[in-house]
N, C-alpha and C positions, 0 to 999 in steps of 0.2 A: 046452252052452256056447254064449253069445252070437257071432256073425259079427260079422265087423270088416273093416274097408276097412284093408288093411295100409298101413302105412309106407313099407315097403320094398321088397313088390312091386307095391304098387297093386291087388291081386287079393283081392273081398270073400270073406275064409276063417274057419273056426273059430278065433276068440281063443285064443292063446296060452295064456291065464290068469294065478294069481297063479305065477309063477316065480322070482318074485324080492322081497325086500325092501323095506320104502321106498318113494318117490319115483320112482325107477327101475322096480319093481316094479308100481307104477299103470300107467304111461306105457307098458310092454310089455301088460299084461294090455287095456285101452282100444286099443290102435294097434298090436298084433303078430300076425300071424296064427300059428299053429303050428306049421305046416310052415315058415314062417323062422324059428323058434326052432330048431325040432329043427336047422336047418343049421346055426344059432349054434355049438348045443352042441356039437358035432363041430367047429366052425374054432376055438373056446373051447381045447380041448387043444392044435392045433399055435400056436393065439398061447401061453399060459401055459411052453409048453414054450419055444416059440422064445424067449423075452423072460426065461426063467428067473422068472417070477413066483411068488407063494408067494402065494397070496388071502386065508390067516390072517393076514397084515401086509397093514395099513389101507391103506398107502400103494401097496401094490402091487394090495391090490382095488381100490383110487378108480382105476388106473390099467386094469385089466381093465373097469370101467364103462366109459372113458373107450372104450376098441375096440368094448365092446357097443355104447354110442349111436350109434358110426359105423357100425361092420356093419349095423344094423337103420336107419338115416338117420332117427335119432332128434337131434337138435338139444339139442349139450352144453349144461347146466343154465344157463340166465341168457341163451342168445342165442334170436335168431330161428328160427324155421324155416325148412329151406329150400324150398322149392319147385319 
C-alpha cells in the first residue's frame, strides 16, 4: 500500500485505501492514513449510536459522511480546504 501525507495528522503513513465508496472514498484512500481511519472506525459507532443514525437511510448516511469529512479534516464537498 502507497504512504500518504495524512489530512489529519500531518504524519507520512500507510494509505488508508479503498474504505469507502465514491467520491468520498477517493479522497480517504489519496489523503488518509490508516491508523486515522482505524480511529474513525471506532468514534464511527459512538457518533451513529449517539445521533441514532441508521446509514441504510440516505439521508442519514450523507449525514455520517458529513462527521467523516470533519473527523479526518477533510473539507465538505464544494468548499475550500482548510489549511
Amino acid at each position: 500500500m502507497a504512504d500518504v501525507n495524512c489530512a489529519r495528522c500531518g504524519i507520512t503513513r500507510e494509505a488508508a485505501g479503498r474504505v469507502l465508496p465514491g467520491p468520498l472514498g477517493d479522497e480517504i484512500e489519496q489523503r488518509i492514513c490508516a491508523e486515522c481511519w482505524a480511529e474513525w472506525t471506532q468514534r464511527q459507532i459512538r457518533v451513529i449510536n449517539h445521533y441514532a443514525l441508521q446509514p441504510v437511510r440516505k439521508e442519514d448516511r450523507e449525514k455520517l459522511y458529513e462527521f467523516t469529512r470533519e473527523f479526518l479534516n477533510l473539507p465538505t464537498e464544494g468548499a475550500t480546504p482548510r489549511t
